[in-house]
Biopython code that builds the backbone (N, CA, C, O; Angstrom):
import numpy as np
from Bio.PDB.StructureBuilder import StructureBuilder

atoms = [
    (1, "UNK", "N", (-48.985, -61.037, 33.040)),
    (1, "UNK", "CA", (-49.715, -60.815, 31.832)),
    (1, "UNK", "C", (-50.846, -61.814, 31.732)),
    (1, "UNK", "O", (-50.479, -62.921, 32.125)),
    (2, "UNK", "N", (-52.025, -61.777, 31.358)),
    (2, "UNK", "CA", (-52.769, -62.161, 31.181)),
    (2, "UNK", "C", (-53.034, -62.961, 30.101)),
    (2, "UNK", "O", (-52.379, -62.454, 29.190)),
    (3, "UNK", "N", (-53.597, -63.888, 29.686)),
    (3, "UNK", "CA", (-54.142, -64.686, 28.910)),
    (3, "UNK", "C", (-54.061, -64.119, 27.173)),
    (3, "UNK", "O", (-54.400, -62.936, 27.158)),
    (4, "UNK", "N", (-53.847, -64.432, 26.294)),
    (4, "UNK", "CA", (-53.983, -63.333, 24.672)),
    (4, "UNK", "C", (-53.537, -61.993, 24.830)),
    (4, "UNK", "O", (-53.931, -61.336, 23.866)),
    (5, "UNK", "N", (-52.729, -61.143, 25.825)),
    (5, "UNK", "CA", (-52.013, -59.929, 25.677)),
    (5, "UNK", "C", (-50.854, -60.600, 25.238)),
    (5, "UNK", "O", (-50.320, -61.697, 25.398)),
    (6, "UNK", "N", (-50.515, -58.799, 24.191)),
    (6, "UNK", "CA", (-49.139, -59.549, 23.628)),
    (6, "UNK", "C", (-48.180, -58.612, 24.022)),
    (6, "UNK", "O", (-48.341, -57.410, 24.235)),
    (7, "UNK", "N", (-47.445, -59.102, 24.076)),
    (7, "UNK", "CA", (-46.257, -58.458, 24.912)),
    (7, "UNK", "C", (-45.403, -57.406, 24.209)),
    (7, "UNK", "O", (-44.874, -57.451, 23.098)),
    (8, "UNK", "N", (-45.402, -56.325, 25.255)),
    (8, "UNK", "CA", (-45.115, -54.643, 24.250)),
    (8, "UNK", "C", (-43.307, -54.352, 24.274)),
    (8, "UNK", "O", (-42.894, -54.389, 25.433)),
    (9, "UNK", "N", (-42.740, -54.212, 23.743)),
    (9, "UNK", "CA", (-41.359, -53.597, 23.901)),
    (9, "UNK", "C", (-41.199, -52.068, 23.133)),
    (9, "UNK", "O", (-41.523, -51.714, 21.999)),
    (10, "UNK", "N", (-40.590, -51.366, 24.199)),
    (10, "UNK", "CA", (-40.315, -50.047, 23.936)),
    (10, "UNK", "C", (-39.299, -49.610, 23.196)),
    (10, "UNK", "O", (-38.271, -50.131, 23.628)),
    (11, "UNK", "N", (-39.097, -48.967, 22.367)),
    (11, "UNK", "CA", (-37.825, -49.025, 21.288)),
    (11, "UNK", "C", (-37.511, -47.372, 21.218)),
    (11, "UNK", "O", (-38.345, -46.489, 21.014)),
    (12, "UNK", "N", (-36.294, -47.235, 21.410)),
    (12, "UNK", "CA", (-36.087, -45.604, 21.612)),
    (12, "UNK", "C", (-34.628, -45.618, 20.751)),
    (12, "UNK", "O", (-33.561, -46.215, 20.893)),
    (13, "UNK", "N", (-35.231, -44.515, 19.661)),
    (13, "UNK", "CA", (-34.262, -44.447, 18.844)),
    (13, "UNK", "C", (-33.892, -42.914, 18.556)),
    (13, "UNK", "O", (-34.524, -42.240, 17.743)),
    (14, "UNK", "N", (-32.783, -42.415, 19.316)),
    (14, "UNK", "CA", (-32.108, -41.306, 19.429)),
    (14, "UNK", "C", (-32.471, -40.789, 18.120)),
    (14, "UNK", "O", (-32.431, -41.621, 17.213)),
    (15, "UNK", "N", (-32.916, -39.270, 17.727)),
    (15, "UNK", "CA", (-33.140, -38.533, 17.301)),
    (15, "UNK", "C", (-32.202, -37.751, 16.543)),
    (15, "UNK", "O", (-32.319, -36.528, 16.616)),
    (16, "UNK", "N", (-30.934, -38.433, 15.548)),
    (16, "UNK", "CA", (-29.287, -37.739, 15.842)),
    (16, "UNK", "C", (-29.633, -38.261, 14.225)),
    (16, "UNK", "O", (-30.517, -39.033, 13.853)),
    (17, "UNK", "N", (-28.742, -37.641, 13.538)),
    (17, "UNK", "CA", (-28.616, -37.717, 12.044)),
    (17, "UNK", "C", (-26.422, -37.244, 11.676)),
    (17, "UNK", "O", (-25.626, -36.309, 11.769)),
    (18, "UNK", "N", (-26.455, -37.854, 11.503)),
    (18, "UNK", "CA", (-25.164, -37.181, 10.667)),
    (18, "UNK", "C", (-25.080, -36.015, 9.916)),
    (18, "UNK", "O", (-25.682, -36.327, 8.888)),
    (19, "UNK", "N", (-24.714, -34.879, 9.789)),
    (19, "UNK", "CA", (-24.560, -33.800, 9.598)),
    (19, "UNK", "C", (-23.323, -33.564, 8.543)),
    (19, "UNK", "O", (-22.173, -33.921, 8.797)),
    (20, "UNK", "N", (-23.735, -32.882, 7.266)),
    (20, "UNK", "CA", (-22.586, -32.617, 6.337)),
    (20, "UNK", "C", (-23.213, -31.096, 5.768)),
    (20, "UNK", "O", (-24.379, -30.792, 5.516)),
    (21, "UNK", "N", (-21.746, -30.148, 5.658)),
    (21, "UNK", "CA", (-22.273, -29.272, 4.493)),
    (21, "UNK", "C", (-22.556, -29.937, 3.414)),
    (21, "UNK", "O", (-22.622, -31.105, 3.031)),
    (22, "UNK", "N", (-22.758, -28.506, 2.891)),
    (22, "UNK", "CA", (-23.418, -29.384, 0.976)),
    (22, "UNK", "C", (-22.092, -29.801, 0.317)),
    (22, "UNK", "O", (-21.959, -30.764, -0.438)),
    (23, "UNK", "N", (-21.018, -28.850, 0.749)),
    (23, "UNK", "CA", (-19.630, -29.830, 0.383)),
    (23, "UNK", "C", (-19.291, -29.544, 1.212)),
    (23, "UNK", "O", (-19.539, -28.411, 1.623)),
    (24, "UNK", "N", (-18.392, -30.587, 2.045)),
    (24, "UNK", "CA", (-17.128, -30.549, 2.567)),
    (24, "UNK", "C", (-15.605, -30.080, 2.422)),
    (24, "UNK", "O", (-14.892, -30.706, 1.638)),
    (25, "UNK", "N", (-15.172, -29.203, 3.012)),
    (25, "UNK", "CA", (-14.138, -28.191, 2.578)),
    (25, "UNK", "C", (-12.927, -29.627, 2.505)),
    (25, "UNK", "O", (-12.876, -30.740, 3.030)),
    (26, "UNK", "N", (-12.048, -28.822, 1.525)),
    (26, "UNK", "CA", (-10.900, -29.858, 0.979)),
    (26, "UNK", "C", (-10.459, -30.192, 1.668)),
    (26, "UNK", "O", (-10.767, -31.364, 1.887)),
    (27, "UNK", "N", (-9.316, -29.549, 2.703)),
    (27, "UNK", "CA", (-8.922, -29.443, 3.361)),
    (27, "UNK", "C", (-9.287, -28.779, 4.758)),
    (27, "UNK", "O", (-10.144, -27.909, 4.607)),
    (28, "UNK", "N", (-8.832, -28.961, 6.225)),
    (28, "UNK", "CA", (-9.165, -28.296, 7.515)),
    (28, "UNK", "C", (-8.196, -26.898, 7.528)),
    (28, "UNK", "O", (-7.098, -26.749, 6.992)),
    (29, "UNK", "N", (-9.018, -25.890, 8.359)),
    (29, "UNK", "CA", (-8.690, -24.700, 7.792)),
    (29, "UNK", "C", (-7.088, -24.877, 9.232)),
    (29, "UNK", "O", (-6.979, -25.589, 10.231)),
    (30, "UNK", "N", (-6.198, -23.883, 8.624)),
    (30, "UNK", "CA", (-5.198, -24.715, 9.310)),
    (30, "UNK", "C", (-5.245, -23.478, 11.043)),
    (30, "UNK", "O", (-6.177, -22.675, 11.083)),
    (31, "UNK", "N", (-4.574, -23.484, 11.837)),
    (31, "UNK", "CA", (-4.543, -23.000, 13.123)),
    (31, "UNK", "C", (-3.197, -22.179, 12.981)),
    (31, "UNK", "O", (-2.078, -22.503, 12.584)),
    (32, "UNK", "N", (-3.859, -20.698, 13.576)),
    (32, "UNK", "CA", (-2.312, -20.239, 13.495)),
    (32, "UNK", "C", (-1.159, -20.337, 14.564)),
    (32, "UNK", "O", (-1.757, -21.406, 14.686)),
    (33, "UNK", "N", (-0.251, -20.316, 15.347)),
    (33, "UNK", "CA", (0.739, -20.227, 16.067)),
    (33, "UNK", "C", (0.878, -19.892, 17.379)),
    (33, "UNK", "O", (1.232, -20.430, 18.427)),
    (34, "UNK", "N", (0.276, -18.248, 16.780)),
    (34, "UNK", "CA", (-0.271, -17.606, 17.668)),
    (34, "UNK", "C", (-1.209, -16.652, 17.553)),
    (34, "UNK", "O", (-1.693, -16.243, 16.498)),
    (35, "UNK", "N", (-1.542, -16.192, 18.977)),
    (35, "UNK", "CA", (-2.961, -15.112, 18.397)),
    (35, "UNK", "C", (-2.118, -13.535, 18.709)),
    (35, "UNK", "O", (-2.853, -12.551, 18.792)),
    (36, "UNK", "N", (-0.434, -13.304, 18.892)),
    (36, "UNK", "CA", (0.056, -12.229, 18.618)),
    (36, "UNK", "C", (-0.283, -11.631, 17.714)),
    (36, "UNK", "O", (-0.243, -12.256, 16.655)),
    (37, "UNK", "N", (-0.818, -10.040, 17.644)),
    (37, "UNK", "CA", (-1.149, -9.450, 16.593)),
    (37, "UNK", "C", (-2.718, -9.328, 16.228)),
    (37, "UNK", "O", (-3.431, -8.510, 15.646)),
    (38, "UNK", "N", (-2.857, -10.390, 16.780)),
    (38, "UNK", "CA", (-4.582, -10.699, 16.042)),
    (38, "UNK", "C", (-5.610, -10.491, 16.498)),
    (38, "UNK", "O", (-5.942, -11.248, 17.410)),
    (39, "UNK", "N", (-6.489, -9.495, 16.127)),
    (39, "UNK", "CA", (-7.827, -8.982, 16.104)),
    (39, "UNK", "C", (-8.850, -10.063, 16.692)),
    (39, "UNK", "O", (-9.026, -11.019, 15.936)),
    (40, "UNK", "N", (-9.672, -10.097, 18.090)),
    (40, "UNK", "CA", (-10.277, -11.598, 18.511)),
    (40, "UNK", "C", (-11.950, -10.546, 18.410)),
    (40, "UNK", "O", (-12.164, -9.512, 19.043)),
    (41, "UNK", "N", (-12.789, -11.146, 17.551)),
    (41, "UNK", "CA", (-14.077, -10.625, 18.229)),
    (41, "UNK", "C", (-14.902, -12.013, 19.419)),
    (41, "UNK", "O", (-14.398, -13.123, 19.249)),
    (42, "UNK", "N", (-15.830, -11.965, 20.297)),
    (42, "UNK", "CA", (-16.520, -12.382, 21.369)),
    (42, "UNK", "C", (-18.065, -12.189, 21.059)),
    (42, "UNK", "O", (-18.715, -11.209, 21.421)),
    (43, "UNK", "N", (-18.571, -13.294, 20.319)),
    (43, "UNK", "CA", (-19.906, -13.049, 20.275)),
    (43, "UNK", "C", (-20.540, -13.276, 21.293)),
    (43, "UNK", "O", (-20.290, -14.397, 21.738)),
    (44, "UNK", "N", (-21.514, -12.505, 22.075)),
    (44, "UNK", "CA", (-22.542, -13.220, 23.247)),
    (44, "UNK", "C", (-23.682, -13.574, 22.792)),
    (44, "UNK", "O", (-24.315, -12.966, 21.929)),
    (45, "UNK", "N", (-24.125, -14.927, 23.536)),
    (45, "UNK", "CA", (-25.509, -15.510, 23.277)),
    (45, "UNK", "C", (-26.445, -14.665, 23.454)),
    (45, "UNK", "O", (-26.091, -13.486, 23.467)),
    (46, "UNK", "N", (-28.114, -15.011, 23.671)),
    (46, "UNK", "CA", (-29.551, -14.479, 24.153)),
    (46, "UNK", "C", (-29.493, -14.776, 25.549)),
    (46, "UNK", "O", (-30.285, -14.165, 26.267)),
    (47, "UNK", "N", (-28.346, -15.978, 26.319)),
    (47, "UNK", "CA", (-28.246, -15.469, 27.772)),
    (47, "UNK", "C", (-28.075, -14.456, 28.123)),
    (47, "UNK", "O", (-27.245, -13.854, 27.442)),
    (48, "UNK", "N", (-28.640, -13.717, 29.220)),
    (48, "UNK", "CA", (-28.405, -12.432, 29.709)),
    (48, "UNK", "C", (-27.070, -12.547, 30.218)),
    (48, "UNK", "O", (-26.407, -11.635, 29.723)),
    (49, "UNK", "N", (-26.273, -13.363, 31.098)),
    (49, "UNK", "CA", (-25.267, -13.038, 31.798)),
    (49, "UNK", "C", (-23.853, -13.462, 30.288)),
    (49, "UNK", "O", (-22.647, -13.675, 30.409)),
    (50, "UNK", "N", (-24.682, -13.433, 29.098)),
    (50, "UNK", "CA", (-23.407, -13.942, 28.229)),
    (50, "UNK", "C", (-22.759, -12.640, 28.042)),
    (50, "UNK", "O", (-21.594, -12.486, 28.410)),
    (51, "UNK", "N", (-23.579, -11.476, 27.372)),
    (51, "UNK", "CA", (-22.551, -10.342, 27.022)),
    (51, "UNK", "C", (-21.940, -9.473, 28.593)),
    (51, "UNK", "O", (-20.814, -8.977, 28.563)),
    (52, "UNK", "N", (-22.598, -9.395, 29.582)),
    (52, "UNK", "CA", (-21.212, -8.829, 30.468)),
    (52, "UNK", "C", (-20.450, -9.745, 30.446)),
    (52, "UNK", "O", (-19.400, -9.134, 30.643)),
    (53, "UNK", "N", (-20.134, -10.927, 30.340)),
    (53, "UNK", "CA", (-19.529, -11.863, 30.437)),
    (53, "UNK", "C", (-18.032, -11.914, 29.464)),
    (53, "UNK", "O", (-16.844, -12.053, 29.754)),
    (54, "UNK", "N", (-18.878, -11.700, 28.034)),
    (54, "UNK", "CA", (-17.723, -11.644, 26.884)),
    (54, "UNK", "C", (-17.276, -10.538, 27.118)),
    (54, "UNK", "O", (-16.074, -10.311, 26.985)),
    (55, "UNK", "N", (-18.231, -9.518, 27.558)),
    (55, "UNK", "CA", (-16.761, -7.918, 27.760)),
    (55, "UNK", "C", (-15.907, -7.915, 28.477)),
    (55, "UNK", "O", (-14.923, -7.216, 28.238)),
    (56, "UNK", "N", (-16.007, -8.911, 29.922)),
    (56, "UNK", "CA", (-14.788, -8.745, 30.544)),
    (56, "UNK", "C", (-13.988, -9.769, 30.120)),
    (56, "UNK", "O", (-12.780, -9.531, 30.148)),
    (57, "UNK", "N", (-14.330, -10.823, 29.743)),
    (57, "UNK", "CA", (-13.488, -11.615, 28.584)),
    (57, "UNK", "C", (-12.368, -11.039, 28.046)),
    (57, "UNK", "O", (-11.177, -11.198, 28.313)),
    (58, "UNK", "N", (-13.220, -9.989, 26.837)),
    (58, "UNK", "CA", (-12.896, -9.212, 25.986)),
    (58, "UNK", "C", (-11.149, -8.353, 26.818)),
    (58, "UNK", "O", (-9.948, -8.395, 26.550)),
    (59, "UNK", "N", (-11.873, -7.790, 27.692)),
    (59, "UNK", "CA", (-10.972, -6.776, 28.135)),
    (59, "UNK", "C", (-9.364, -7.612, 29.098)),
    (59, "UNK", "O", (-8.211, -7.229, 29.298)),
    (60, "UNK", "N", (-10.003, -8.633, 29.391)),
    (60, "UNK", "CA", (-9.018, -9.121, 29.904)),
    (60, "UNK", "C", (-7.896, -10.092, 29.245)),
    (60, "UNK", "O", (-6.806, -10.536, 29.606)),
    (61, "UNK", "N", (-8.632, -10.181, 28.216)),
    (61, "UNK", "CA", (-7.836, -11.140, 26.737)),
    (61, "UNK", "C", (-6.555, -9.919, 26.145)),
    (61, "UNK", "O", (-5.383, -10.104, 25.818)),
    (62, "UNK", "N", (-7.465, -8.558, 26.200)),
    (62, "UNK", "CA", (-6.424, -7.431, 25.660)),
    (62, "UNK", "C", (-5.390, -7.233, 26.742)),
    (62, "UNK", "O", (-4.192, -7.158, 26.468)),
    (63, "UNK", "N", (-5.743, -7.168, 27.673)),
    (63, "UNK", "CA", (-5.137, -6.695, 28.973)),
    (63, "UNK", "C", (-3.814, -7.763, 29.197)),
    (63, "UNK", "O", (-2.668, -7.432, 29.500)),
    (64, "UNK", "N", (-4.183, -8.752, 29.023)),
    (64, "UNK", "CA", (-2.926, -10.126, 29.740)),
    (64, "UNK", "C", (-2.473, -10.578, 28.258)),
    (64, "UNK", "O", (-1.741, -11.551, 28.439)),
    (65, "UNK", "N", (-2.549, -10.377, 27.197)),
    (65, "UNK", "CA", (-2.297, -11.082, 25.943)),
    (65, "UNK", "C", (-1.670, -10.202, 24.549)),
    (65, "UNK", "O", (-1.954, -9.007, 24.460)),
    (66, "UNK", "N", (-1.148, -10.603, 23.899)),
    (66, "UNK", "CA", (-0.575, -9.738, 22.876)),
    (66, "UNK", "C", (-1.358, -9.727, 21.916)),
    (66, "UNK", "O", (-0.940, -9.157, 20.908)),
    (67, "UNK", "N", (-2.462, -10.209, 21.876)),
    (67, "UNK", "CA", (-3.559, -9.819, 20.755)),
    (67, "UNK", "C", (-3.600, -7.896, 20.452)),
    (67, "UNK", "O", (-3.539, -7.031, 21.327)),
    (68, "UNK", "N", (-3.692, -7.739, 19.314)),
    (68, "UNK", "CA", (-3.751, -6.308, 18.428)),
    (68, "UNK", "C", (-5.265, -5.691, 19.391)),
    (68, "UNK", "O", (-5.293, -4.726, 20.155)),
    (69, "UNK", "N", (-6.113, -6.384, 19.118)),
    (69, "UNK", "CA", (-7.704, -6.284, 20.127)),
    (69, "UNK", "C", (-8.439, -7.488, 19.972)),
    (69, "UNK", "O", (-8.405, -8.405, 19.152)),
    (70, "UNK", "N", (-9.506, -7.088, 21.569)),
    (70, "UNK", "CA", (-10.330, -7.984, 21.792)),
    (70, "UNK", "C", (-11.424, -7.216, 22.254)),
    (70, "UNK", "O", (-11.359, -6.326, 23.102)),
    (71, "UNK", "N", (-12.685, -7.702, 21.506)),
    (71, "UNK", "CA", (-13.785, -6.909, 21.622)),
    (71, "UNK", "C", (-14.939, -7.643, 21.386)),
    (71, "UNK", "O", (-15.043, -8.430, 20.445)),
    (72, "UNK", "N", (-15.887, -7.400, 22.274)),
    (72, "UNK", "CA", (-17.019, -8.197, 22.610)),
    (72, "UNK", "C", (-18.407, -7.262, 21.199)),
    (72, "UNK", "O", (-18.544, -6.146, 20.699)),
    (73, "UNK", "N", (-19.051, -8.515, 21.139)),
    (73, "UNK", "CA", (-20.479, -7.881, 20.317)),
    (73, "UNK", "C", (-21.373, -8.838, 20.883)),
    (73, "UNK", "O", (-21.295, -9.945, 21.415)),
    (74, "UNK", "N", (-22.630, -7.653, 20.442)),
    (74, "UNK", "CA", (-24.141, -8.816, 20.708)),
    (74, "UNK", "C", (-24.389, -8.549, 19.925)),
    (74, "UNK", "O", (-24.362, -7.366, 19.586)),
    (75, "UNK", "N", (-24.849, -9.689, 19.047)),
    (75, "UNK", "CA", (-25.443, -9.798, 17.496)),
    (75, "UNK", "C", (-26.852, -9.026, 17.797)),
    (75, "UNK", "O", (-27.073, -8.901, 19.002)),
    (76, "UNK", "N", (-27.896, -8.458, 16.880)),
    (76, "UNK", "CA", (-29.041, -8.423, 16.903)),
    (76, "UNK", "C", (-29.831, -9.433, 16.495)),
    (76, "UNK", "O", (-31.054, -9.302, 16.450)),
    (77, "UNK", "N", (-29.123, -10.698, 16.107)),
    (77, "UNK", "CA", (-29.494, -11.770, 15.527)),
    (77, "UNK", "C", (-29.848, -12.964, 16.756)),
    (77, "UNK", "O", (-29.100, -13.100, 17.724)),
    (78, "UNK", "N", (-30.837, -13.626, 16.603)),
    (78, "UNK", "CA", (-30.573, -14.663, 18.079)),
    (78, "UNK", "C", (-30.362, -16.439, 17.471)),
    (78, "UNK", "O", (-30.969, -17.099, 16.627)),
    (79, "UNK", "N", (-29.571, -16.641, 18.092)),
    (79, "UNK", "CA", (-28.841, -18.411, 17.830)),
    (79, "UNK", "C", (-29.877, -19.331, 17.558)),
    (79, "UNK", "O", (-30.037, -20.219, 16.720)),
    (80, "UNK", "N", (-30.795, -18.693, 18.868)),
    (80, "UNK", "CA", (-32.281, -19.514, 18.737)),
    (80, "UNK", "C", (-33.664, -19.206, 18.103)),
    (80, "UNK", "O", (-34.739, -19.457, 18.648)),
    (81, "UNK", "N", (-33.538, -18.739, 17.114)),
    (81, "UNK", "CA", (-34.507, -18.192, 16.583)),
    (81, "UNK", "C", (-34.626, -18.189, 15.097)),
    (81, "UNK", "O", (-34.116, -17.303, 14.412)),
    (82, "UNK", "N", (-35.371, -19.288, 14.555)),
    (82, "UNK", "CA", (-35.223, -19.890, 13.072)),
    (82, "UNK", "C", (-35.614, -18.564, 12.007)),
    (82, "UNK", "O", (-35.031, -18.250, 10.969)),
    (83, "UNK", "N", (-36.687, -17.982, 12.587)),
    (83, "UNK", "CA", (-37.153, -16.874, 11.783)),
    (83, "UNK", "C", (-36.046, -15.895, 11.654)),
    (83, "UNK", "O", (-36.372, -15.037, 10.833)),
    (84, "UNK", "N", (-34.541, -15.632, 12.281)),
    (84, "UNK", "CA", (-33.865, -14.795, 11.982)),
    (84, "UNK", "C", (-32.561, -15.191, 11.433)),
    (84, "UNK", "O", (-31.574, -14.463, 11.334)),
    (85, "UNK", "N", (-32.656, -16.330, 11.113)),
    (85, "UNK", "CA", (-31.713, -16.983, 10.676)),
    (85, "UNK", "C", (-30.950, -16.286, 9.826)),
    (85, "UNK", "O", (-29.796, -16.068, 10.195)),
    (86, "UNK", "N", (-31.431, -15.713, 8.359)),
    (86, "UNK", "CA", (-31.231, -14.656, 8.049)),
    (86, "UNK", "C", (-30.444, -14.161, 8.009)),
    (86, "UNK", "O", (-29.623, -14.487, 7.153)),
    (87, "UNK", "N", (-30.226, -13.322, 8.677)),
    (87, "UNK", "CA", (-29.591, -12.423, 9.490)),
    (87, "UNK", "C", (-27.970, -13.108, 10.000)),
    (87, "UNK", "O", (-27.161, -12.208, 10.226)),
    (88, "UNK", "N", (-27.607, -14.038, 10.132)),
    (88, "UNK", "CA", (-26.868, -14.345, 10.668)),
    (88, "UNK", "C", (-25.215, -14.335, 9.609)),
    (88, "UNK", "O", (-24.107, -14.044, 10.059)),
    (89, "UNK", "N", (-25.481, -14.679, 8.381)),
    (89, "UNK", "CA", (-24.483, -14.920, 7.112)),
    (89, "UNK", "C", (-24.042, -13.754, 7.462)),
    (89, "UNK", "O", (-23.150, -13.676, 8.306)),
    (90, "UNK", "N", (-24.578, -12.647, 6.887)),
    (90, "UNK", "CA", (-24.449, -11.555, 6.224)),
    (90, "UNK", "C", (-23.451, -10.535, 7.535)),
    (90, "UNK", "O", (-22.538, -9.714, 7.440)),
    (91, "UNK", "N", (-24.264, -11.166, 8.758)),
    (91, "UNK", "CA", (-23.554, -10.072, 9.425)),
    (91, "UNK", "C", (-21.834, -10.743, 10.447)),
    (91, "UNK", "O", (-20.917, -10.330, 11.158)),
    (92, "UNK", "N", (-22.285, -11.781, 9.916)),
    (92, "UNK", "CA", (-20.555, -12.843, 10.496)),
    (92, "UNK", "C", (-19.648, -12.209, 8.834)),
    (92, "UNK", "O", (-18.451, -11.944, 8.725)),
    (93, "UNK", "N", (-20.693, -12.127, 7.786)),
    (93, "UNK", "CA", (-19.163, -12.163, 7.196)),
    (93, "UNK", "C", (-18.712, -10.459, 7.384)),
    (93, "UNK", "O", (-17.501, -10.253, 7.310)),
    (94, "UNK", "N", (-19.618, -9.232, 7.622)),
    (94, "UNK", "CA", (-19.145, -8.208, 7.910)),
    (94, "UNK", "C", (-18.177, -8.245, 9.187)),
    (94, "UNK", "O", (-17.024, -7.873, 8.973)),
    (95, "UNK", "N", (-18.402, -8.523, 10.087)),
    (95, "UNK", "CA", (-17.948, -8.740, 11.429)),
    (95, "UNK", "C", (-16.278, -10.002, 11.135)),
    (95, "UNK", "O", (-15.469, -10.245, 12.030)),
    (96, "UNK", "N", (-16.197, -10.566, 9.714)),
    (96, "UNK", "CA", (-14.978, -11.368, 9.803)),
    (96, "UNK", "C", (-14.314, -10.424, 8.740)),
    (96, "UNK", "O", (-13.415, -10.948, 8.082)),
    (97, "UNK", "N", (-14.598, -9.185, 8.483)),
    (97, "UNK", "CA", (-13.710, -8.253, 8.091)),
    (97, "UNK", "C", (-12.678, -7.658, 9.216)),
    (97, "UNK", "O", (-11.492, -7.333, 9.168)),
    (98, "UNK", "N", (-13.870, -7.665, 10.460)),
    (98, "UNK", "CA", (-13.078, -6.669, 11.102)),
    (98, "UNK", "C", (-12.414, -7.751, 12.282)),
    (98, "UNK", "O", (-11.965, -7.192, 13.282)),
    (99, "UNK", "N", (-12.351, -8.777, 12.249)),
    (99, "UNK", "CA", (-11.098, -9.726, 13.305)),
    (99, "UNK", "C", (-10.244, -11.326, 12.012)),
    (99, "UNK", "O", (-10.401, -11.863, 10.915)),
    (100, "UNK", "N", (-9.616, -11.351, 12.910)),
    (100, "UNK", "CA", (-8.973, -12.725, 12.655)),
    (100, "UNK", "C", (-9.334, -14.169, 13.116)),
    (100, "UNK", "O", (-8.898, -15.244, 12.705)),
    (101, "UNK", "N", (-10.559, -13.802, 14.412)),
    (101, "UNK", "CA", (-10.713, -15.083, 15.265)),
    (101, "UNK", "C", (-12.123, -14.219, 15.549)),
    (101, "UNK", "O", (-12.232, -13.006, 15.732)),
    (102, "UNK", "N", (-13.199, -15.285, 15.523)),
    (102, "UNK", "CA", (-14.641, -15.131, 16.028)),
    (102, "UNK", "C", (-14.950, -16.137, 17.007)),
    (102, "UNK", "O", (-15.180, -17.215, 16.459)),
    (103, "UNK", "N", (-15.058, -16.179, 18.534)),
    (103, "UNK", "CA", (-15.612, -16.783, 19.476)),
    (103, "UNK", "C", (-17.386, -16.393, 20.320)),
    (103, "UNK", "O", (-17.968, -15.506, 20.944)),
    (104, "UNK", "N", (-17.571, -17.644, 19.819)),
    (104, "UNK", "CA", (-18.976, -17.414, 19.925)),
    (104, "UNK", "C", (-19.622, -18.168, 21.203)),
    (104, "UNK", "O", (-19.444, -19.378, 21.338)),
    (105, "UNK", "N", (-20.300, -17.495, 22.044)),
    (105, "UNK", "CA", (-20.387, -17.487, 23.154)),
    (105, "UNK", "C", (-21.648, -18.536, 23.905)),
    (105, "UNK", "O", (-21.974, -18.394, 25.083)),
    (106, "UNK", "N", (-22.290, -19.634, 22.946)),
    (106, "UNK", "CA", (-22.936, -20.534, 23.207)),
    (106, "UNK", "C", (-22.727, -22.040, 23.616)),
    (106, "UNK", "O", (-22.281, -23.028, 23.032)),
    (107, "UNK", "N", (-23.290, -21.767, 24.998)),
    (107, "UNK", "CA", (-23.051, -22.781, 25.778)),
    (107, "UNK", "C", (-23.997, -22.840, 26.913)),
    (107, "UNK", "O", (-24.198, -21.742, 27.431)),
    (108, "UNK", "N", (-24.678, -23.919, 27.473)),
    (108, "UNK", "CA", (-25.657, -24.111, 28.854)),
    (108, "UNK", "C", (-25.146, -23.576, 29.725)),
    (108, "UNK", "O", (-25.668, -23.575, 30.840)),
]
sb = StructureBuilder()
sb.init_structure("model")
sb.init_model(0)
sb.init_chain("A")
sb.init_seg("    ")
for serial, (resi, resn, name, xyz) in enumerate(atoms, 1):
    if name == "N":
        sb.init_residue(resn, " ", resi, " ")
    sb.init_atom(name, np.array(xyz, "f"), 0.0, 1.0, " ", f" {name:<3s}", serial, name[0])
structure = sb.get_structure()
């Protein structure tokens, strides 16, 4: 360093916030036993290889398991896409009429 330069330090401060709903539920919703009986839907991501993916999921969850059904969907809604956000409430809570368990298919 030269003569009157002042010496720089780089400061990197992760980009992460703590995260709360607007309330926090009372209690954790509890886990059932088993998934005998129970209706599973399989959401697939905007990856292409997610929904063949969840159908054979799907079919093989019914096939080897005592679940009632297992059945794959592709939302018309996308995970990544703020403008359709929207869209997303309305059609999870139709879609949690028709199962007991929603697995949603986002992941790298």
């Amino acid at each position: 360093m030269t003569d009157g330069a002042k010496e720089v330090f780089l400061e990197i401060i992760p980009p992460v916030v703590d995260y709360l709903d607007e309330k926090p539920p009372e209690k954790p919703a509890s886990r059932p036993s088993s998934l005998d009986g129970k209706r599973i839907a399989l959401l697939a991501n905007w990856k292409p290889i997610s929904t063949p993916f969840m159908a054979a999921l799907a079919e093989e969850i019914g096939r080897k398991t005592s679940v009632k059904s297992a059945f794959a969907r592709t939302p018309d809604w996308q995970f990544t896409h703020p403008e359709r956000v929207g869209k997303i409430g309305p059609e999870v809570d139709a879609l949690a009429q028709q199962c007991d368990l929603m697995v949603s298919g986002v992941s790298d």
